[in-house]
C-alpha positions in Angstrom: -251.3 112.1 85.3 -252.0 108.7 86.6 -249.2 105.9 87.0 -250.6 104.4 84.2 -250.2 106.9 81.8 -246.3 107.5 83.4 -245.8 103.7 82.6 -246.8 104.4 79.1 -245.0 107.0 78.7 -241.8 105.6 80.3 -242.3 102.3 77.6 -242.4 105.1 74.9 -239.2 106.6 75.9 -237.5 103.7 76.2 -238.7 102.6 72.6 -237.6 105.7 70.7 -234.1 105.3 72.6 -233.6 101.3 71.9 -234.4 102.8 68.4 -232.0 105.2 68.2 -229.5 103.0 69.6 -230.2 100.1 66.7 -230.6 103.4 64.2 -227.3 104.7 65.2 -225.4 101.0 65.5 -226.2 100.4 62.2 -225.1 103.9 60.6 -222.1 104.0 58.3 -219.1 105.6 59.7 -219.8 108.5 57.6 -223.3 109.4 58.8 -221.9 108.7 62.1 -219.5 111.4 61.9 -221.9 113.7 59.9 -224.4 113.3 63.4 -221.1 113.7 65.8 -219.9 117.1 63.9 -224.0 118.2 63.7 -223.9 117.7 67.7 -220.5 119.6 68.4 -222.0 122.6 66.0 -225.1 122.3 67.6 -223.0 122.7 71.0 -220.8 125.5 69.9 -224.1 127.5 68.9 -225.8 127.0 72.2 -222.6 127.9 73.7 -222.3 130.9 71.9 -225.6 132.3 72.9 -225.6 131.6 76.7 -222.4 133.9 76.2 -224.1 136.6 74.7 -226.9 136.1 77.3 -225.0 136.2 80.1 -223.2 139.3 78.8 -227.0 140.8 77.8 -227.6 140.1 81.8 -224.4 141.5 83.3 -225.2 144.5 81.3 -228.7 145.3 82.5 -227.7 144.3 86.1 -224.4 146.8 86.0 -227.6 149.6 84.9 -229.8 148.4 87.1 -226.7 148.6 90.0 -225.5 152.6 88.7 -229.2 153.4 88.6 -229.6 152.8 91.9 -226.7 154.3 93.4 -227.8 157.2 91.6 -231.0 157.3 93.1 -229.2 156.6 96.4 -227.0 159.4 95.8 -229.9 161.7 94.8 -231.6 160.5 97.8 -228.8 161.7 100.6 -228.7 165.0 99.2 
């Protein structure tokens, strides 16, 4: 992409976030705290399943790890 389209792009993102700054200034302090509670959920999810990832991952690498020392094993005898 040239620098032009980069400068472009640049102006649009800092558009949409004067927006959301003027959007979110001038929300009550009910939608406010609907957006803040929609963000920590939000949060908690993601946090949830990089959890169940990582636990998806040590499980395959502990296989992985006995499947080789079995082959290792299998190997030397």
């Amino acid at each position: 992409m040239n620098n032009k389209g980069k400068g472009i792009l640049a102006l649009l993102g800092i558009a949409g976030g004067a927006f959301a700054f003027w959007k979110y200034k001038n929300m009550s302090p009910e939608e406010k705290q609907k957006l803040k509670d929609k963000a920590t959920e939000t949060g908690n999810k993601i946090k949830e399943k990089a959890g169940e990832v990582q636990d998806t991952i040590s499980e395959k690498y502990d296989q992985l790890k006995n499947a080789a020392k079995k082959e290792a094993n299998d190997f030397t005898n």
